[in-house]
C-alpha positions in Angstrom: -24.8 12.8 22.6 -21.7 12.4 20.7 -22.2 12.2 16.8 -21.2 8.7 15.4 -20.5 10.3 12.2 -16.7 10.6 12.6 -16.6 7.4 13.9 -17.9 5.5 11.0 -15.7 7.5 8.7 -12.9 6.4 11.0 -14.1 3.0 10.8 -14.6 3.1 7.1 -12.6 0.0 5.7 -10.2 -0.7 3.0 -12.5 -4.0 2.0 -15.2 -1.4 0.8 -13.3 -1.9 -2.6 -13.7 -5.4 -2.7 -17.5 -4.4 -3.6 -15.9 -2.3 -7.0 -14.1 -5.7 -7.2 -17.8 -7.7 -7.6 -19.9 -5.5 -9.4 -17.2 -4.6 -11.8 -16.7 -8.3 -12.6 -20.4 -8.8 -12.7 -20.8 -6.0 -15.4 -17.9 -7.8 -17.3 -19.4 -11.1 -17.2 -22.6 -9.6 -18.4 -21.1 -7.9 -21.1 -19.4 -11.3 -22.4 -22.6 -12.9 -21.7 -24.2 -10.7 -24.7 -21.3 -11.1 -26.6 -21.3 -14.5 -26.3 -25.1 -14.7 -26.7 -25.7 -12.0 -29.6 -27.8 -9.5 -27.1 -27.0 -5.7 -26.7 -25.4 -4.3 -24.2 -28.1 -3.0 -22.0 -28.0 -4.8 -18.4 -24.1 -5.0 -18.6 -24.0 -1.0 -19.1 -26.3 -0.5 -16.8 -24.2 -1.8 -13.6 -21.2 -0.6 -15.7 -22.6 2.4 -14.8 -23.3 1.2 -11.6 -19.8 0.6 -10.8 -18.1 3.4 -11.5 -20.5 5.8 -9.8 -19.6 2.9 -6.9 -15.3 3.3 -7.2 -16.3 7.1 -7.1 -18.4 7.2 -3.7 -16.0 4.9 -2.3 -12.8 6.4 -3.3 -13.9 9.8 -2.2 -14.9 8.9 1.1 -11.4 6.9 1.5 -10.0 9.8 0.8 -11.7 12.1 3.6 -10.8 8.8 5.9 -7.1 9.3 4.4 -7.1 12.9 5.2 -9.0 13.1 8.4 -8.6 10.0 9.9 -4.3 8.9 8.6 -3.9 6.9 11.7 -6.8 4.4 11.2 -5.6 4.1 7.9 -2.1 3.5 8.9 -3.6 1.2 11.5 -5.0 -0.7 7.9 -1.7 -1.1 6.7 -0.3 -2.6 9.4 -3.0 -4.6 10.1 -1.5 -8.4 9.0 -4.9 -9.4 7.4 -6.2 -5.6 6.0 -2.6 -5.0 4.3 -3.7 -7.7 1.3 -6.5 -5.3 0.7 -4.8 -2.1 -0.4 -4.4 -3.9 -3.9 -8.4 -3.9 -4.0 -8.4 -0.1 -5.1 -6.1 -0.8 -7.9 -7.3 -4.1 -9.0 -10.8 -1.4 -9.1 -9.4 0.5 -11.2 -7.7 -2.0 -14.1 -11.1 -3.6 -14.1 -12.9 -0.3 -14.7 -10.2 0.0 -17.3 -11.5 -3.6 -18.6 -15.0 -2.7 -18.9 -14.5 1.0 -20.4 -12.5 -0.3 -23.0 -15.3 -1.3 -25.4 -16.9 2.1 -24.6 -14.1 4.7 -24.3 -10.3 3.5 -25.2 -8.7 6.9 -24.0 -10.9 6.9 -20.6 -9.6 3.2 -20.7 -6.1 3.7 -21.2 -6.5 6.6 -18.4 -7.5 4.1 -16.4 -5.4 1.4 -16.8 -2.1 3.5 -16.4 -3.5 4.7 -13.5 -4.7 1.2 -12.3 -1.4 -0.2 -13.4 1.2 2.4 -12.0 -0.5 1.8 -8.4 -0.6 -1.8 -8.8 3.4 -2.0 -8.9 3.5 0.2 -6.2 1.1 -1.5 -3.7 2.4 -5.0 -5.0 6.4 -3.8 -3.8 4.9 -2.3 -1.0 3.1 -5.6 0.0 5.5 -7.7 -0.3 7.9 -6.0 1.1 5.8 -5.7 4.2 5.3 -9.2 4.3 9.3 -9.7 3.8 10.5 -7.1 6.1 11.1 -6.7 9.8 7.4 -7.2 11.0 6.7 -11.1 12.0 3.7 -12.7 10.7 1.9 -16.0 12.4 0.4 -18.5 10.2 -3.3 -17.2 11.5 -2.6 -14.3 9.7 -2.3 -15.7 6.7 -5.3 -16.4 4.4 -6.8 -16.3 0.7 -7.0 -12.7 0.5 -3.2 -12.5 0.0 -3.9 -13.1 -3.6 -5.5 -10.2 -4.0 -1.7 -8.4 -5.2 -0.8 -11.6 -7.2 -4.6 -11.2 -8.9 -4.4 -7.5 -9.6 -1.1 -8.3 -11.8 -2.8 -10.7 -13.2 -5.5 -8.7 -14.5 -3.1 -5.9 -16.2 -3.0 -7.9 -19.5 -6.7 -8.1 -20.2 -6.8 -4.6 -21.3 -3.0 -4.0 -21.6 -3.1 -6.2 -24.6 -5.7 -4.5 -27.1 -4.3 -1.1 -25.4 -0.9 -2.2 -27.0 1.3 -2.3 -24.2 2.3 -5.9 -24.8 5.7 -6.3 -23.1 4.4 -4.6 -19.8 1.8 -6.8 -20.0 4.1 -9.9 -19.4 5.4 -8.1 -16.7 2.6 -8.3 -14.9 1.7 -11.7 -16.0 4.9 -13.0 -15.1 4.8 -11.4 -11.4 1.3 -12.2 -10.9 2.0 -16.2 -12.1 4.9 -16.4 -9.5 3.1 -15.2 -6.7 0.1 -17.3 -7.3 2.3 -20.1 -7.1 4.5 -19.2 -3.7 1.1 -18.1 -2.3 -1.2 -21.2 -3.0 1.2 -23.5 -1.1 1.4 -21.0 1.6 -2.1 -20.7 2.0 -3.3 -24.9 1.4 -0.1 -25.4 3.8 -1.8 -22.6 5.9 -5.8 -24.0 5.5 -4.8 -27.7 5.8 -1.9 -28.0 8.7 -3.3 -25.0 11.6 -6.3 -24.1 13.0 -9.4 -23.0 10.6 -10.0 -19.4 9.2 -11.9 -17.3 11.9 -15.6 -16.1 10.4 -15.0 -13.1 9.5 -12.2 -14.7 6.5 -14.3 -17.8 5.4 -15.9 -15.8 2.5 -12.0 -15.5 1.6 -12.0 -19.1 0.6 -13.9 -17.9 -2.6 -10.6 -16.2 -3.6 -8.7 -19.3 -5.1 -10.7 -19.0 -8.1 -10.0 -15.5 -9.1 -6.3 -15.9 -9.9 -6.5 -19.1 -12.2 -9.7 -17.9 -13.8 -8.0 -14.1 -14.4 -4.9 -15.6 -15.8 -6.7 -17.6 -17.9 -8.2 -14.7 -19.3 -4.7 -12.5 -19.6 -3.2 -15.7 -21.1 -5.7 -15.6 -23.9 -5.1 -12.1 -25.2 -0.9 -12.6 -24.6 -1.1 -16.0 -26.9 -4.2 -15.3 -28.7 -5.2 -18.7 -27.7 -5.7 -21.0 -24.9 -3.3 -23.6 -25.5 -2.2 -26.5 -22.9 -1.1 -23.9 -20.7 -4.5 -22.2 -20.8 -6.3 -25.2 -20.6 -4.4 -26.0 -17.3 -5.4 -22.5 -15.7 -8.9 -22.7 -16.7 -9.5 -26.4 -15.4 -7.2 -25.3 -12.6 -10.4 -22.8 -11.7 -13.4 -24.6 -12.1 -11.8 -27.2 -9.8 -11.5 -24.6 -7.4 -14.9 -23.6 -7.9 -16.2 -27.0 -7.0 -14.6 -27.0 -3.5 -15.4 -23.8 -2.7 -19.3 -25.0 -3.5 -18.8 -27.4 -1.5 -18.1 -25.0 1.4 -20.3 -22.4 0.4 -23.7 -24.0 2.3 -21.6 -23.2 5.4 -20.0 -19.7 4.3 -23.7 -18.5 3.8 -24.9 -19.1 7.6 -22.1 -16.9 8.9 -22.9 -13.4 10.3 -22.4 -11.2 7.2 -19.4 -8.9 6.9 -18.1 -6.8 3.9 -15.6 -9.9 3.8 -18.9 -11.7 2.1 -18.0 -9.2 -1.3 -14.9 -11.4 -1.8 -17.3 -14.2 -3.3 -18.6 -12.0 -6.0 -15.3 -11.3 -8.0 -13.9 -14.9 -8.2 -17.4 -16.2 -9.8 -17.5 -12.7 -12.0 -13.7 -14.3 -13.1 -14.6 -17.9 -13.8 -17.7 -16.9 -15.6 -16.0 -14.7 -18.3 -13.2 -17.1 -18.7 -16.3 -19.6 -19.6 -17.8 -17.4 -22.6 -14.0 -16.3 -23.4 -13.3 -20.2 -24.0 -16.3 -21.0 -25.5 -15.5 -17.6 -28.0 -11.6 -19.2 -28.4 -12.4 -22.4 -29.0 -16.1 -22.5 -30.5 -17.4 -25.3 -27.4 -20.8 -24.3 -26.9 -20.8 -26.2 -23.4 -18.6 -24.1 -22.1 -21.0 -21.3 -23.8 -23.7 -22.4 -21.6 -21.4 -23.1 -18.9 -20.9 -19.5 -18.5 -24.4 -18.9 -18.5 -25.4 -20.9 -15.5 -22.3 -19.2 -13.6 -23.7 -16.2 -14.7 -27.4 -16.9 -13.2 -25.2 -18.2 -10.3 -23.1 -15.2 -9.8 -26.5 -12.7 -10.2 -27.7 -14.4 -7.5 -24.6 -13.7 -5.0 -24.7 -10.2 -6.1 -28.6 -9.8 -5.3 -28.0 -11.6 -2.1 -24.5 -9.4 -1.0 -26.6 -6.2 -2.2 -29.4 -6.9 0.0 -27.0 -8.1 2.9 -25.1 -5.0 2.9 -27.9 -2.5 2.7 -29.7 -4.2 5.7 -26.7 -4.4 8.1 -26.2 -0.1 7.2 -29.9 0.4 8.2 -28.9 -2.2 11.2 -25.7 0.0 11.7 -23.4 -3.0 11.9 -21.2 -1.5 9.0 -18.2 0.4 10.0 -17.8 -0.7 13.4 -14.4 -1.7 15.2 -13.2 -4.7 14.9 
């Protein structure tokens, strides 16, 4: 009998990151939680922790894909849908950056160049990719071509209090503008052609992240939230009210590591809610958080018992 082993490796997908993505995000929103809240920092270090053991395993095993496998990551790359995900692995790392910063500001700024450098590099490779002589159809398109405009997005959170403020509006500027193009792409996209196949519902969950993370980078560029702020942060909780509306029928699809790309949008909203609450001193928006929080603990319970049943099931890493 032939071992599967290779196989799976083969098989191993890019999207793997998007679970770095959501537990990442859920130690952040833990961590502003006990800010917020005055508690110490015990369940937010813990999948800290978590997390970066996580972006290691993952990474590593990429990597043995990368070196043993090049054509099925190559086959990634050109894939029309899989190609949005290459900027997981950097987005991975800025937020790692994020959350090491109150621990460790040289591992932190390690980080974040690292995560930073590969971010312009994946985002010019995208983009180009999208804009050169390949031919996309509309059914390609879907909410996870955010994921680049998101990851510039992110850079300021800890560029900021890392001092790298002008690079930070790089990023911020880049990010902004490709949020924009991409949102009337993708309701043009959503609204006018036929729906997103099963496998990229969970994708829908997406259109928070970039408001809610710009939000937050907007906050430590201007120091406070401002009209402009005020827009991007509405901007995401109405977001997050359609996307509960169609979260009841997400839910009842077959699962697939797609289903991660619900936990880092509700990771996002929820720390911009204790970061507005901190800016601006509303305690609703204080307890606001906290009910996304309880919300968000509960996707990340429900994606962490998903996953592990469908490896013992064997249903993860298998061609698509």
């Amino acid at each position: 009998m032939t071992d599967p082993a290779p196989r799976r490796l083969e098989n191993f997908p890019v999207t793997f990151f998007a679970v770095v993505m959501g537990m990442t995000g859920f130690a952040l929103a833990l961590h502003a939680a006990e800010v917020g809240l005055g508690l110490t920092a015990v369940m937010s270090t813990s999948v800290y922790v978590l997390s970066v053991a996580l972006f290691l395993l993952i990474a590593a095993v990429y990597l043995v894909k990368f070196a043993r496998h090049p054509r099925a990551v190559a086959g990634e790359w050109h894939h029309p849908v899989k190609l949005a995900f290459f900027p997981a692995i950097s987005i991975s790392l800025l937020l790692l950056a994020t959350a090491t910063l109150p621990r460790d500001t040289v591992a932190a700024e390690a980080l974040w160049l690292a995560g930073g450098a590969l971010q312009v590099i994946l985002t010019v490779a995208v983009v180009s990719g999208w804009i050169g002589a390949r031919s996309f159809l509309h059914g390609h398109l879907s909410p996870a071509w955010f994921i680049p405009a998101v990851g510039n997005v992110i850079v300021p959170v800890a560029g900021v209090p890392l001092g790298y403020p002008e690079v930070s509006w790089f990023f911020m500027s880049a990010g902004l503008i490709f949020w924009v193009v991409l949102l009337t792409l993708v309701m043009n996209r959503l609204i006018f052609h036929d729906p997103l196949p099963g496998r990229l519902q969970p994708t829908l969950v997406i259109l928070i992240a970039p408001p809610a993370v710009a939000y937050l980078a907007w906050l430590k560029l201007v120091g406070e939230p401002g009209a402009f702020g005020r827009i991007l942060l509405n901007g995401a909780y109405l977001f997050t009210l359609i996307v509960a509306v169609q979260l009841p029928r997400i839910v009842k699809l077959p699962f697939a590591m797609s289903f991660w790309a619900l936990s880092f949008p509700f990771a996002a909203v929820t720390i911009a809610s204790f970061a507005h609450a901190g800016a601006t001193g509303a305690e609703a928006y204080l307890w606001l958080g906290v009910g996304l929080l309880a919300v968000l603990a509960v996707i990340i319970a429900a994606l962490v018992l998903r996953t592990l049943a469908a490896i013992r099931a064997g249903e993860i890493c298998q061609p698509e």
